[in-house]
Phi, psi and omega in degrees: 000128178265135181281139197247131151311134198316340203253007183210130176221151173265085200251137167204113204242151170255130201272111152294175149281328187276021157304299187277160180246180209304336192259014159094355169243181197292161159301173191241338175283334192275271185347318189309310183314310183289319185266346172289307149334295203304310175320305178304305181313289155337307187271333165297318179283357189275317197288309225031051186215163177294141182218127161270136158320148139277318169187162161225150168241335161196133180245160180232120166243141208275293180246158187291149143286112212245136171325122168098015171254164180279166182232148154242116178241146195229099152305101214251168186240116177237357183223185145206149150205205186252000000 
């Protein structure tokens, strides 16, 4: 098992079915979702303090998810402030 430095965490979920939409892939609110976990976790074990989102500003998605794949996300901490 590789251990990730405090300012980095690793998250992997597997796409249900009530995820996905009519073509069988994930929702883009359910992605949404999935990477704002991986974010939370991440700025939490780094602040060891409570953490809220504040904003994202633009996702781009590149390819569908298909029901019954791993999603692997990987969260990095690159700034901080107030």
């Amino acid at each position: 098992m590789v251990t990730l430095p405090p300012h980095q965490s690793r998250l992997i979920e597997m796409v249900f079915p009530p995820q996905t939409n009519h073509y069988g892939t994930l929702f883009g609110g359910q992605a949404l979702a999935l990477m704002d976990k991986a974010a939370f976790v991440t700025a939490s074990r780094y602040a060891r303090r409570n953490i809220v989102t504040a904003c994202s500003e633009k996702i781009d998605f590149h390819c569908p998810v298909k029901q019954g794949q791993l999603v692997d996300m990987l969260g990095t901490v690159i700034s901080t402030g107030r």
